[in-house]
py3Dmol code that shows the C-alpha trace and the ligand (Angstrom):
import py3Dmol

protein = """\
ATOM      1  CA  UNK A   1     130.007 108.532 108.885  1.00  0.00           C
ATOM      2  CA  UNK A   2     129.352 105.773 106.760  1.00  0.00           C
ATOM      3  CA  UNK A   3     131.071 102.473 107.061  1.00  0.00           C
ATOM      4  CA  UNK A   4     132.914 102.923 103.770  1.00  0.00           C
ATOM      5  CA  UNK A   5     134.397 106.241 104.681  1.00  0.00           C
ATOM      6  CA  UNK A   6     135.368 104.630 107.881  1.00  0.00           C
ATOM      7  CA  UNK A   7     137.363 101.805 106.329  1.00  0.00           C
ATOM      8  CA  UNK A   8     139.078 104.032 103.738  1.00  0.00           C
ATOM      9  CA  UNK A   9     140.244 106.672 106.574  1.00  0.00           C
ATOM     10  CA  UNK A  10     141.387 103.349 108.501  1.00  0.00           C
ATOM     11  CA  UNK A  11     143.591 102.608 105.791  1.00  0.00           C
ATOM     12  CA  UNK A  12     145.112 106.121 105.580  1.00  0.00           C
ATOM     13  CA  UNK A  13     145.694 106.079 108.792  1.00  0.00           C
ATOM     14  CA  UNK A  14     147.357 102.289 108.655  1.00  0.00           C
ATOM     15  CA  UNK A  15     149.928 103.757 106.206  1.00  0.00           C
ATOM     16  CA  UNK A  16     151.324 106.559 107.423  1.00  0.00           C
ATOM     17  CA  UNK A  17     154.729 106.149 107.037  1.00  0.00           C
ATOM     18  CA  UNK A  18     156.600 107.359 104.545  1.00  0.00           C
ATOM     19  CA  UNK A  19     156.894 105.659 101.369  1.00  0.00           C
ATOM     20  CA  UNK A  20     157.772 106.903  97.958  1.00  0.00           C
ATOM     21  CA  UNK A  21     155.737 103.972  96.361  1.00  0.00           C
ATOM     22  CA  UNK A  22     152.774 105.474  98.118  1.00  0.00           C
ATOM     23  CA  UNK A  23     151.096 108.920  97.692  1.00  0.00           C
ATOM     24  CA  UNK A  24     147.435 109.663  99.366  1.00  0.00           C
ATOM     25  CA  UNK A  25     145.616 112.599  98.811  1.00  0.00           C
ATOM     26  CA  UNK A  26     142.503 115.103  99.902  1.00  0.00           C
ATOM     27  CA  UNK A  27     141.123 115.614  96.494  1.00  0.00           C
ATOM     28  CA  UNK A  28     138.268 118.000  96.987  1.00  0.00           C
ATOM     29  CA  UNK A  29     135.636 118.118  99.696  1.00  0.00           C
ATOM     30  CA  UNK A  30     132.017 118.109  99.217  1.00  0.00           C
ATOM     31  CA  UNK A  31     129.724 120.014 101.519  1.00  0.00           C
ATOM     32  CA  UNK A  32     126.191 118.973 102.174  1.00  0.00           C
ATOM     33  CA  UNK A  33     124.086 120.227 104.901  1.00  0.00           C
ATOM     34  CA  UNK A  34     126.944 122.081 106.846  1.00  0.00           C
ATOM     35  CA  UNK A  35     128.804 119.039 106.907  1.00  0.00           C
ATOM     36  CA  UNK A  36     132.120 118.255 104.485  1.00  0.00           C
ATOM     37  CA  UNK A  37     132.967 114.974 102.956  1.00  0.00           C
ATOM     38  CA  UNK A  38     136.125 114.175 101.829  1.00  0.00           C
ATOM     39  CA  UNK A  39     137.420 112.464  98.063  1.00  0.00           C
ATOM     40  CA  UNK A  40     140.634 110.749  98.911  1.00  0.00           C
ATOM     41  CA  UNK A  41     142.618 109.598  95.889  1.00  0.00           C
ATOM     42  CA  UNK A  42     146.050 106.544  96.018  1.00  0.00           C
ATOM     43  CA  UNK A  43     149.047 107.015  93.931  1.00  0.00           C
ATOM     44  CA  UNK A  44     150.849 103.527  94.309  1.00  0.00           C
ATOM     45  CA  UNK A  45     154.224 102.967  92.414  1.00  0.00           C
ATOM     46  CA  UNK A  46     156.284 104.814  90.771  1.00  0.00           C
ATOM     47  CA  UNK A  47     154.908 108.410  90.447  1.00  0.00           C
ATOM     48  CA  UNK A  48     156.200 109.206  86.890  1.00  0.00           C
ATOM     49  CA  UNK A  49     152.399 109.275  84.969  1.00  0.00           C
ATOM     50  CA  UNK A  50     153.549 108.363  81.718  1.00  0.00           C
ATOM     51  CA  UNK A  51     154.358 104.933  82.825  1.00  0.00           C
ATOM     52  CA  UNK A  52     151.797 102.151  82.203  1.00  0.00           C
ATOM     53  CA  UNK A  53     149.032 102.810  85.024  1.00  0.00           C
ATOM     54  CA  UNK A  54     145.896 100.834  86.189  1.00  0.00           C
ATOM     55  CA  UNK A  55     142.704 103.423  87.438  1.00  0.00           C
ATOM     56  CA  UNK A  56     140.626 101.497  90.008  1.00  0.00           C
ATOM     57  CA  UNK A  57     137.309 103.691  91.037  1.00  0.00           C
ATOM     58  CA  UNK A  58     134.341 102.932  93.106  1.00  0.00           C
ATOM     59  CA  UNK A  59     131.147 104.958  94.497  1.00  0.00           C
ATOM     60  CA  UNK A  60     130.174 107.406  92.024  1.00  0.00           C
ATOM     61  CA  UNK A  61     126.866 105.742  92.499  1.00  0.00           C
ATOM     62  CA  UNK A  62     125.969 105.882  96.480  1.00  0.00           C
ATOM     63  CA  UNK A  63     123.639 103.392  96.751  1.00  0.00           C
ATOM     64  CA  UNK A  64     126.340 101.299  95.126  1.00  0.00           C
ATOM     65  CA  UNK A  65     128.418 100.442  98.053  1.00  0.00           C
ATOM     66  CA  UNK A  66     129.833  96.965  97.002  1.00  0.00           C
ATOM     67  CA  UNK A  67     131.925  98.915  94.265  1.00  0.00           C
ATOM     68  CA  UNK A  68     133.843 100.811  96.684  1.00  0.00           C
ATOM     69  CA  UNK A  69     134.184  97.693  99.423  1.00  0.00           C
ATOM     70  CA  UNK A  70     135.866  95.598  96.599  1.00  0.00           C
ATOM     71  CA  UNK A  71     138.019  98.920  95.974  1.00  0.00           C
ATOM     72  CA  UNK A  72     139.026  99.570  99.355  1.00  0.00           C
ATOM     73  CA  UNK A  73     139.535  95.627 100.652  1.00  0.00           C
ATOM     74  CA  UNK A  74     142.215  95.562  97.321  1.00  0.00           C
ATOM     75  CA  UNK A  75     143.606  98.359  98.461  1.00  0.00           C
ATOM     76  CA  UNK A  76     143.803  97.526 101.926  1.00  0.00           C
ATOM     77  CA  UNK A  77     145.367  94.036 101.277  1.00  0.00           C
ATOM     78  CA  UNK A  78     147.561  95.518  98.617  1.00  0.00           C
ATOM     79  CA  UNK A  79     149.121  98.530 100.694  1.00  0.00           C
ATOM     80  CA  UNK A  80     149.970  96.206 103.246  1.00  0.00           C
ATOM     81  CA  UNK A  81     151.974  93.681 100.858  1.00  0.00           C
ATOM     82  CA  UNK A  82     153.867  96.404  99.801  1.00  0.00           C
ATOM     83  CA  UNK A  83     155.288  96.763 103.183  1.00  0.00           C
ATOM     84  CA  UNK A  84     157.133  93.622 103.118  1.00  0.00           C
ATOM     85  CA  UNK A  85     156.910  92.238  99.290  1.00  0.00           C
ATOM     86  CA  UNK A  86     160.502  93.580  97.724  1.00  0.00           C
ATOM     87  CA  UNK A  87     159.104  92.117  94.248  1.00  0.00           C
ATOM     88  CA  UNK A  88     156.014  93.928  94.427  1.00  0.00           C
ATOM     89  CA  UNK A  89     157.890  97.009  95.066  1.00  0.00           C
ATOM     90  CA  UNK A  90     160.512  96.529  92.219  1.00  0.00           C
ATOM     91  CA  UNK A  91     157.550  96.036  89.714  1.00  0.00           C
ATOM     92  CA  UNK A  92     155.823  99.404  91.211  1.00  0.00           C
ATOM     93  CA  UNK A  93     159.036 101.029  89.754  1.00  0.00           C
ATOM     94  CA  UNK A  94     158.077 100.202  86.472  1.00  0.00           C
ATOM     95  CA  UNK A  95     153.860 100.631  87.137  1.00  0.00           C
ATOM     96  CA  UNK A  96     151.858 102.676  89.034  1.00  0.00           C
ATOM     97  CA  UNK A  97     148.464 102.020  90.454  1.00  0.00           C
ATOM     98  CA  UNK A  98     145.860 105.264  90.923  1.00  0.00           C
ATOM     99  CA  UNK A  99     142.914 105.271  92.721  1.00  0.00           C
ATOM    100  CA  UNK A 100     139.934 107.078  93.865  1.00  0.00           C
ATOM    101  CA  UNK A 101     137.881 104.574  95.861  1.00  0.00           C
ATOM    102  CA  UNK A 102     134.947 106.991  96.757  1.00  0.00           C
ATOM    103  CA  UNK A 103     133.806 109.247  94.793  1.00  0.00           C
ATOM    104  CA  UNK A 104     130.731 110.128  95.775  1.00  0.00           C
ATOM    105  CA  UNK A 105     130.579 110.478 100.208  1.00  0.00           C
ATOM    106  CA  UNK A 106     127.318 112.224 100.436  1.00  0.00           C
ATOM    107  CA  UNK A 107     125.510 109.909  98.185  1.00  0.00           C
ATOM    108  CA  UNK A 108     126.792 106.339 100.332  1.00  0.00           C
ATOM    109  CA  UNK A 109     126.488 108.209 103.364  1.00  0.00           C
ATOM    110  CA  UNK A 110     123.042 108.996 103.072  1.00  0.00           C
ATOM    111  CA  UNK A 111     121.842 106.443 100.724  1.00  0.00           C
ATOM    112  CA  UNK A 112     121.318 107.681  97.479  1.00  0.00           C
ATOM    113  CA  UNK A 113     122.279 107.356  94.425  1.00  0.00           C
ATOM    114  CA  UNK A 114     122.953 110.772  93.311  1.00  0.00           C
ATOM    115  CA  UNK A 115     125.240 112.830  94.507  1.00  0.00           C
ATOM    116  CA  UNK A 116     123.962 115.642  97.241  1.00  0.00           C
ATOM    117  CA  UNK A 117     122.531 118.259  94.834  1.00  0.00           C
ATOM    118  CA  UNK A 118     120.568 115.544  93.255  1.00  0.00           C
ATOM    119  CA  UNK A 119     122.770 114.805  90.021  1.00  0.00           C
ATOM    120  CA  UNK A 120     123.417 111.372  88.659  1.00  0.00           C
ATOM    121  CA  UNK A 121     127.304 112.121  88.290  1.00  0.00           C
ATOM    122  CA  UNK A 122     127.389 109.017  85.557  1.00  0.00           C
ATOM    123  CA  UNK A 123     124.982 110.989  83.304  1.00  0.00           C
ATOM    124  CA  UNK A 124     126.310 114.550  84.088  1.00  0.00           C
ATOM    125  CA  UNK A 125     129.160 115.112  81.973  1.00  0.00           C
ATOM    126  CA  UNK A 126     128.757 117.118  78.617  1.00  0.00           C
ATOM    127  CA  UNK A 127     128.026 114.362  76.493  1.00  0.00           C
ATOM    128  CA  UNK A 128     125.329 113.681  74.672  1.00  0.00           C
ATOM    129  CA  UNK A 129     123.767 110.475  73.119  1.00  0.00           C
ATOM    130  CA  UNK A 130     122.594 109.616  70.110  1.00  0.00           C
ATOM    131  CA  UNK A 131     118.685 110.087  70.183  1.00  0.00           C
ATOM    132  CA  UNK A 132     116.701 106.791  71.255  1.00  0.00           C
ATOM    133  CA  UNK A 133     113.849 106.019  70.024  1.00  0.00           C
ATOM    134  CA  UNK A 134     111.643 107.105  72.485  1.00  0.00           C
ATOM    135  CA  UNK A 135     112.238 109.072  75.656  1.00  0.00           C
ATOM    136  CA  UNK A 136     113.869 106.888  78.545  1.00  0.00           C
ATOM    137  CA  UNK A 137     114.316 108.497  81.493  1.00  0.00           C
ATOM    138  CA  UNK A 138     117.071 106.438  83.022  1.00  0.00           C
ATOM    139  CA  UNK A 139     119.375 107.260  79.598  1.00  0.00           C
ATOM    140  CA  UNK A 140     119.359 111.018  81.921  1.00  0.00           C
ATOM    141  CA  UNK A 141     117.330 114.198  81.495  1.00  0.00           C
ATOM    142  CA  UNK A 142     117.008 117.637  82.703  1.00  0.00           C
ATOM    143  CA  UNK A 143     113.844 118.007  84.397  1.00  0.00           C
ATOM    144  CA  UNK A 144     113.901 118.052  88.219  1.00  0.00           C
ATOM    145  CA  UNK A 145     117.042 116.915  90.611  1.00  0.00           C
ATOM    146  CA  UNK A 146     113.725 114.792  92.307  1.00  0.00           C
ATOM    147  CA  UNK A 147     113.972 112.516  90.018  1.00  0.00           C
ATOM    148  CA  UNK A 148     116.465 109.758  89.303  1.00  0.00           C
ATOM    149  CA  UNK A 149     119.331 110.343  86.108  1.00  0.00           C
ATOM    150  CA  UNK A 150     119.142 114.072  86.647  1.00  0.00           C
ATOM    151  CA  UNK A 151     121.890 115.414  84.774  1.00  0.00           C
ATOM    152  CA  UNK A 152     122.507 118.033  86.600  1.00  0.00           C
ATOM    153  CA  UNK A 153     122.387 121.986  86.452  1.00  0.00           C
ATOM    154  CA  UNK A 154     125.024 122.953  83.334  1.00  0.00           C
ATOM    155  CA  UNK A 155     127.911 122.572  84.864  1.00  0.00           C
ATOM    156  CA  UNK A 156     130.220 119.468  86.136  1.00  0.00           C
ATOM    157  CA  UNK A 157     129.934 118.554  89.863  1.00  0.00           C
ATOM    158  CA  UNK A 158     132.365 118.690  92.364  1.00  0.00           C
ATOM    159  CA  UNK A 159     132.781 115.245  92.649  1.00  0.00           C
ATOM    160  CA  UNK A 160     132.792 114.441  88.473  1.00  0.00           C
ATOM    161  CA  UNK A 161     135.334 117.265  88.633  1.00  0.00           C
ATOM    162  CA  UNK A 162     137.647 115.697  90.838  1.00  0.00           C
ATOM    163  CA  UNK A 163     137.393 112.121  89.241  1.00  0.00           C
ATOM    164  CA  UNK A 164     138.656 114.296  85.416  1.00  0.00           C
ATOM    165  CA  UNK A 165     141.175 116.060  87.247  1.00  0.00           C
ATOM    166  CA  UNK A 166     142.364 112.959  88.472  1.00  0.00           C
ATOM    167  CA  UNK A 167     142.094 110.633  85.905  1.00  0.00           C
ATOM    168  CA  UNK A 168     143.541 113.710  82.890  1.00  0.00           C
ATOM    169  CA  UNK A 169     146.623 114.457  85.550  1.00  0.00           C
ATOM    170  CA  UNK A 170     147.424 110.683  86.269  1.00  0.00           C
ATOM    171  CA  UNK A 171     146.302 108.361  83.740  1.00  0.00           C
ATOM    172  CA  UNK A 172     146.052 110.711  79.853  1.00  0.00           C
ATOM    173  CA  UNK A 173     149.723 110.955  80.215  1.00  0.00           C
ATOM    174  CA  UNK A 174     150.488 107.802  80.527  1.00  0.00           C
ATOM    175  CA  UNK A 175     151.765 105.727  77.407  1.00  0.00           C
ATOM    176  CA  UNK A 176     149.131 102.827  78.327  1.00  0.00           C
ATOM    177  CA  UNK A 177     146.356 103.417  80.593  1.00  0.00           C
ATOM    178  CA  UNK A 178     143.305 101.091  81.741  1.00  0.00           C
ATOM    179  CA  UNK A 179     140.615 102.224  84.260  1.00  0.00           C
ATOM    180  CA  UNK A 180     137.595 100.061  86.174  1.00  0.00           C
ATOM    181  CA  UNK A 181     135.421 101.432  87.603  1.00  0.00           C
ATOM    182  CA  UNK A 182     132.959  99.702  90.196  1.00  0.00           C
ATOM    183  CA  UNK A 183     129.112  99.561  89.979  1.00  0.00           C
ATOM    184  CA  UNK A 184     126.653  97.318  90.972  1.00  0.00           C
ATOM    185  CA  UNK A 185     122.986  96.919  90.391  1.00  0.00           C
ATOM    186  CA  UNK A 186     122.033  95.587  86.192  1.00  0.00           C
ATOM    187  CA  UNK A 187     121.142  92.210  86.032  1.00  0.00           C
ATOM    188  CA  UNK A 188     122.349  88.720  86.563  1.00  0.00           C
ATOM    189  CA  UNK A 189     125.386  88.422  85.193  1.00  0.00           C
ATOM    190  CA  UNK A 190     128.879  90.525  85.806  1.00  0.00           C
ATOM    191  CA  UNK A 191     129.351  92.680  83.026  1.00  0.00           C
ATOM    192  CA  UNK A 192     132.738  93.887  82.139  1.00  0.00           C
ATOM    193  CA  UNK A 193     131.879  97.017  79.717  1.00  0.00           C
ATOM    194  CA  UNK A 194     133.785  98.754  77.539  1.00  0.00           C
ATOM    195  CA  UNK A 195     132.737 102.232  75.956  1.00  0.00           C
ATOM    196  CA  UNK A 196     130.899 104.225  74.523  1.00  0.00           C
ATOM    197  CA  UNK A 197     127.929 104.857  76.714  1.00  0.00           C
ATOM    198  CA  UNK A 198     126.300 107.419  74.326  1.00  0.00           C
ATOM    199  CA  UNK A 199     126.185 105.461  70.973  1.00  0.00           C
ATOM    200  CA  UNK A 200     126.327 101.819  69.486  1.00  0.00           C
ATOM    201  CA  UNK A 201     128.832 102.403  67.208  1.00  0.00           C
ATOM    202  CA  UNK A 202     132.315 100.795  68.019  1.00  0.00           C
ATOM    203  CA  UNK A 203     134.654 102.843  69.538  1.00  0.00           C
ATOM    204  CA  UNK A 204     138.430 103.267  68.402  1.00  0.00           C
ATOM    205  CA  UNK A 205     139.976 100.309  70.471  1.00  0.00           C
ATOM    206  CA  UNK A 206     137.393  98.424  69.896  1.00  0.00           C
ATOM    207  CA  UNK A 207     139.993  95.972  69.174  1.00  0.00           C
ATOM    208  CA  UNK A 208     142.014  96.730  71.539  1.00  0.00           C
ATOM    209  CA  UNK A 209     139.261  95.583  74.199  1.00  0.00           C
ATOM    210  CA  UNK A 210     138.436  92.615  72.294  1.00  0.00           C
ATOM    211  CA  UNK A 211     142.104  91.425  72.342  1.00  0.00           C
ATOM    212  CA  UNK A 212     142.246  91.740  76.118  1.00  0.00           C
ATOM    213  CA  UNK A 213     138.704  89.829  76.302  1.00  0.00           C
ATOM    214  CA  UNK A 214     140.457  87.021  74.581  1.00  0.00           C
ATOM    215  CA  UNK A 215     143.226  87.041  76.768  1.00  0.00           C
ATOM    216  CA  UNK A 216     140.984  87.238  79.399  1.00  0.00           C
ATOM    217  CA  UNK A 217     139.611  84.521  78.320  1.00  0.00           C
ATOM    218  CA  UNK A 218     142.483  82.363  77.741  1.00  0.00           C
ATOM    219  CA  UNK A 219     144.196  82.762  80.697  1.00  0.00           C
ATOM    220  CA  UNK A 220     140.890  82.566  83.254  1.00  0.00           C
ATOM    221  CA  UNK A 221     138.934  80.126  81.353  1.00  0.00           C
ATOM    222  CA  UNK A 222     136.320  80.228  83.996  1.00  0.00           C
ATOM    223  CA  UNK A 223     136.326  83.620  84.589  1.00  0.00           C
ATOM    224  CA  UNK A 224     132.425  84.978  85.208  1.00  0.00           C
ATOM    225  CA  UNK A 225     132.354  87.987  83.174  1.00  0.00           C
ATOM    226  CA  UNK A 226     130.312  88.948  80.183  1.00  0.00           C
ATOM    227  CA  UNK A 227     132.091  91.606  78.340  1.00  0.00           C
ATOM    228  CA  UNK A 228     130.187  93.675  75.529  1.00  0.00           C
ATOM    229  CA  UNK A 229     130.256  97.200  74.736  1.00  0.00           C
ATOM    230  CA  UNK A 230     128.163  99.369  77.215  1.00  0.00           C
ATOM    231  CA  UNK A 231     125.943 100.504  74.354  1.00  0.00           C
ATOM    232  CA  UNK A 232     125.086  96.659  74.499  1.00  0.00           C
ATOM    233  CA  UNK A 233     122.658  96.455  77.419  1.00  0.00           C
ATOM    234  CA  UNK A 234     121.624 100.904  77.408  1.00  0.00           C
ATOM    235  CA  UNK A 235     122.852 104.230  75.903  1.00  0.00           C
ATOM    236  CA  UNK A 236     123.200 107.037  78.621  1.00  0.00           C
ATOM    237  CA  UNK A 237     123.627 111.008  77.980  1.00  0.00           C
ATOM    238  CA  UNK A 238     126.371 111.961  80.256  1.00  0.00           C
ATOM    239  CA  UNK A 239     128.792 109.554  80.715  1.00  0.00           C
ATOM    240  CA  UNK A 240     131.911 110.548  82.516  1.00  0.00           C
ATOM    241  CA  UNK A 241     133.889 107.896  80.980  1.00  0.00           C
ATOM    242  CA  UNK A 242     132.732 108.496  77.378  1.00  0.00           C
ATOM    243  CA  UNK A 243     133.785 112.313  78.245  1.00  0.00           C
ATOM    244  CA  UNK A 244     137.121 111.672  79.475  1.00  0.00           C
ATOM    245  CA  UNK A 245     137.867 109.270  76.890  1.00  0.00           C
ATOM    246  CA  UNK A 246     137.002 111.368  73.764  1.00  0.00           C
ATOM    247  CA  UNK A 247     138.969 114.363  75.451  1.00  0.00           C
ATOM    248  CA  UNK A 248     142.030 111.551  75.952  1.00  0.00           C
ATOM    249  CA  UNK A 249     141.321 111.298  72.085  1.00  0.00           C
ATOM    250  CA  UNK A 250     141.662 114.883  71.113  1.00  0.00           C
ATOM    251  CA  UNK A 251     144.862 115.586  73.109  1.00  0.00           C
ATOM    252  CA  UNK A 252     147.187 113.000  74.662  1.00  0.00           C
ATOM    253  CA  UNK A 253     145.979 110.298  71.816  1.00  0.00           C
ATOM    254  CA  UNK A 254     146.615 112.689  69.130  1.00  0.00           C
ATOM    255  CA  UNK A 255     149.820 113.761  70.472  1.00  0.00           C
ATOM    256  CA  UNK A 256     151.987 111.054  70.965  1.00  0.00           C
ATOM    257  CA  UNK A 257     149.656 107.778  70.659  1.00  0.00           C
ATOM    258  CA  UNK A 258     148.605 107.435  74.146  1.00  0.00           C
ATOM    259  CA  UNK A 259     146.456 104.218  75.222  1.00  0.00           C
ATOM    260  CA  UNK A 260     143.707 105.029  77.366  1.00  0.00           C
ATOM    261  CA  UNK A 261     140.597 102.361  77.855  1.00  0.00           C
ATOM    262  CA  UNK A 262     138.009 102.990  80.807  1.00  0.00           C
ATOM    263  CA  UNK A 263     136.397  99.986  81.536  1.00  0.00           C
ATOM    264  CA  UNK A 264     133.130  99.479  83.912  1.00  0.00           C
ATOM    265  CA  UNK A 265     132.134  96.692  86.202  1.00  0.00           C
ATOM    266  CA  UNK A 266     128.382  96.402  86.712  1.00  0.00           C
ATOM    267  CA  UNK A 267     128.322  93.977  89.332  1.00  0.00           C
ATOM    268  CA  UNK A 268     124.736  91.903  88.464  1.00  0.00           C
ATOM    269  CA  UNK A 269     123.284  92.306  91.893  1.00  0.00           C
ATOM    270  CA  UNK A 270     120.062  90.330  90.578  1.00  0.00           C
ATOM    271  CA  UNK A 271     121.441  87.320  91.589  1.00  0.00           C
ATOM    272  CA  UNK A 272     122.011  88.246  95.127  1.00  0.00           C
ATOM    273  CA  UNK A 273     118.287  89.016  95.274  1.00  0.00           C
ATOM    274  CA  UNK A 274     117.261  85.853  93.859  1.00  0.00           C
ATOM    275  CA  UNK A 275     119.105  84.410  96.406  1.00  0.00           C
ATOM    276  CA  UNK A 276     117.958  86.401  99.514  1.00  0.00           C
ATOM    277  CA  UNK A 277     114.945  88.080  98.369  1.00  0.00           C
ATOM    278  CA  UNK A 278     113.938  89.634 101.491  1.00  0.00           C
ATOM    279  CA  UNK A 279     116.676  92.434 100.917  1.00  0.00           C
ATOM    280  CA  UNK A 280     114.436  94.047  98.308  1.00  0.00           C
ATOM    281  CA  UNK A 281     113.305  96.051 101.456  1.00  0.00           C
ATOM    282  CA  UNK A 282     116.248  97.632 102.192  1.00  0.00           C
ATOM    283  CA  UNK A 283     117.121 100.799  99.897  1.00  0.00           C
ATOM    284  CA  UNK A 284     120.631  99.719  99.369  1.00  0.00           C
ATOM    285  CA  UNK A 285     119.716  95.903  99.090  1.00  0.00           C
ATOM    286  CA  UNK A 286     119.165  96.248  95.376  1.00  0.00           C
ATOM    287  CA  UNK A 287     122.552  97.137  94.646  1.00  0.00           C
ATOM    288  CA  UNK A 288     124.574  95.042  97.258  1.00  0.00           C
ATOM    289  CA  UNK A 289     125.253  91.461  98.572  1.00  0.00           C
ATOM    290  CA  UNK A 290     123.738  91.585 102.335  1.00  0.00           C
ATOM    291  CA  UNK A 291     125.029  88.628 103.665  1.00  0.00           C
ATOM    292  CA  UNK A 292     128.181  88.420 104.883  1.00  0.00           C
ATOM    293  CA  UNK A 293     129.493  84.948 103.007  1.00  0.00           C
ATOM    294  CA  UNK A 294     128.513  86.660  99.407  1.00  0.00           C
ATOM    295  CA  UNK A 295     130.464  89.858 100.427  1.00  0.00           C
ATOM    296  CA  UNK A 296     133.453  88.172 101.137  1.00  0.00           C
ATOM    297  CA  UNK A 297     133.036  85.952  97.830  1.00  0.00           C
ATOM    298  CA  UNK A 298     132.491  89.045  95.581  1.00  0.00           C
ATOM    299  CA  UNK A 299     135.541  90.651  97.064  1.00  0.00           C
ATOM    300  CA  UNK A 300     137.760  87.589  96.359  1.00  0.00           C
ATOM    301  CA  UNK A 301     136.663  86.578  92.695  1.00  0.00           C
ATOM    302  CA  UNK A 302     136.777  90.706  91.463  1.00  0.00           C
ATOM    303  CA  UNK A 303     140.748  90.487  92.987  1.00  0.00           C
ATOM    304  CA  UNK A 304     141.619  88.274  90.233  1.00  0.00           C
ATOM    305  CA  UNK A 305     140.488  90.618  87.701  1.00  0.00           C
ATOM    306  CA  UNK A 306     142.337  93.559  89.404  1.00  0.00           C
ATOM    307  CA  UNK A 307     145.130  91.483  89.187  1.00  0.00           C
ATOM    308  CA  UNK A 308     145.054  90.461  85.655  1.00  0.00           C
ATOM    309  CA  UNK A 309     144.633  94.078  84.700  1.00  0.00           C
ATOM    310  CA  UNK A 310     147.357  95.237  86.739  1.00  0.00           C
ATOM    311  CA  UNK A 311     149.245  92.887  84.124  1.00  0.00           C
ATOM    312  CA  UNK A 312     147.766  93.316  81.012  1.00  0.00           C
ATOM    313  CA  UNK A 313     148.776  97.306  81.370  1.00  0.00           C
ATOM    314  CA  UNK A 314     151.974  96.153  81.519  1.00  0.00           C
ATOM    315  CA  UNK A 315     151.869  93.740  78.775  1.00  0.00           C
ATOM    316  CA  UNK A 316     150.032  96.032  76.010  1.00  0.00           C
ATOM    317  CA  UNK A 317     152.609  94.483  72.838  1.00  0.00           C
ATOM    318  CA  UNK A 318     150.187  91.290  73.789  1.00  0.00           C
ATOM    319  CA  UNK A 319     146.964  93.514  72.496  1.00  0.00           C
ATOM    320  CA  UNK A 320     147.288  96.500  71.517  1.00  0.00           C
ATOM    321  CA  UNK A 321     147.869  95.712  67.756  1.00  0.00           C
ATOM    322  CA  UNK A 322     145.147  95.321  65.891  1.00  0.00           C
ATOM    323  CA  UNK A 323     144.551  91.327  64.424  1.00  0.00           C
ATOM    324  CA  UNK A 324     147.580  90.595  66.916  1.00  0.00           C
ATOM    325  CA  UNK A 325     145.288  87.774  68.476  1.00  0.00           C
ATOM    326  CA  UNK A 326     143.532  86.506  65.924  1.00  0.00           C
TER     327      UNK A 326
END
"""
ligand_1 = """\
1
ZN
Zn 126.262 102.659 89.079
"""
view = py3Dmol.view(width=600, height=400)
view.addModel(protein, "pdb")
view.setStyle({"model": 0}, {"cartoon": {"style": "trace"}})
view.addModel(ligand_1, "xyz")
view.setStyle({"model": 1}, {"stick": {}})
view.zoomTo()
view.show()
């Protein structure tokens, strides 16, 4: 088992007792070579979904293992505040946070980025981008499961299933919801993106997710993150965020004005390389800080964000009209 599935059944088993602020869940399973992994998912607060909720999601890419760390240490350190905090668990009347902190087992267990059938489960939903101009490999194609981005054979994967039955049952009906989800692995800097994936073109809270940026920026004025459209540094075929967020569009959007903005963390692992260069030669040392001092730093300074988020979904009369924050 790998050391991330470890920690995340140690904190199941740390909060047993019963709670009606806290809900954990088997998923789905995933089998690969006669062996089943499991997707746990965290209800925390109130479980009414149409009250504001924050999405917090990690290891959809398995190489990527930093994403789910960060997810399961602010889990960890959260579920056991709510033991004791009564003013934590008065607000988690009024909010709830959901969470699936590892989505894809087979991929961190054995080290690779796709899932176990080979798919990229970032570029295997039904959604395609605009045409580049000329054929990139890494935006996701169909050729062969042996080779990186493949998007898979048709149909949705277990594990991309899971995450939209999740994410359409807990966060579309919600009247304001706000998702991160944790990667690692482009560049130097930590980008904060907002959608689309598939196209440059803004998308419709584009706004909306410049208002928080400026809030973000106000009230962290030191704050590390570069936030931009996703479109800004590559377009991708098959994003599952794109996907669930047009569908959010057509249905709980439509319907009754629903909020729903999935934001993505790319950790920029670049620098930790630059730094220690020698973990090049690892296969997961592209996409991960190695040494212990920069693991516990990245977990720390990504809490802070959590945290403001947690807010800000609570607070969406600060941003979600447009001009508001001129
Ligand atoms: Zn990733």
């Amino acid at each position: 088992m790998n050391q991330e599935l470890q920690l995340l059944e140690e904190i199941i088993s740390l909060n047993q007792d019963e709670d009606p602020l806290l809900k954990m869940q088997l998923l789905s399973e995933v089998q690969y070579k006669n062996q089943t992994y499991p997707i746990y998912s965290f209800i925390i607060g109130n479980p009414d979904p149409t009250l504001p909720t924050l999405g917090l999601f990690g290891g959809v890419h398995g190489l990527e293992r930093v994403g789910t760390q960060v997810v399961l240490q602010f889990l960890k350190s959260f579920l056991s505040e709510l033991k004791w905090n009564q003013v934590l668990r008065e607000s988690l009347k009024h909010y709830r946070i959901v969470s699936i902190p590892l989505i894809n087992p087979v991929g961190m267990t054995h080290l690779r980025r796709s899932n176990g059938r080979g798919v990229d489960l970032m570029r295997n939903a039904p959604v395609d981008s605009l045409p580049g101009k000329k054929y990139q490999i890494y935006r996701g194609h169909k050729i062969s499961p042996l080779l990186p981005w493949f998007r898979g054979y048709g149909e949705m994967e277990t594990e991309a299933r899971a995450l939209s039955y999740f994410v359409e049952k807990e966060m579309f009906p919600s009247k304001v919801a706000l998702s991160i989800d944790f990667h690692s692995g482009f560049g130097m800097k930590d980008r904060l993106w907002y959608p689309y994936a598939k196209t440059k073109e803004d998308f419709p809270f584009v706004n909306e997710a410049k208002n928080i940026s400026s809030l973000l920026n106000r009230t962290h004025a030191h704050h590390i993150y570069h936030i931009e459209p996703q479109s800004d540094s590559y377009t991708t075929h098959g994003d599952l965020w794109d996907y669930l967020f047009d569908r959010h569009q057509e249905t709980f959007f439509k319907q009754s004005k629903n909020i729903f903005i999935p934001w993505t963390l790319e950790m920029g692992s670049w620098i930790w390389l630059k730094k220690n260069p020698w973990q090049i030669f690892k296969r997961d040392g592209v996409f991960n800080p190695l040494v212990k001092h920069r693991e516990s730093r990245t977990m720390r300074r990504h809490f802070v964000l959590i945290d403001f988020f947690s807010k800000i979904v609570r607070n969406p009369e600060a941003w979600s009209q447009s001009n508001l924050l001129k």
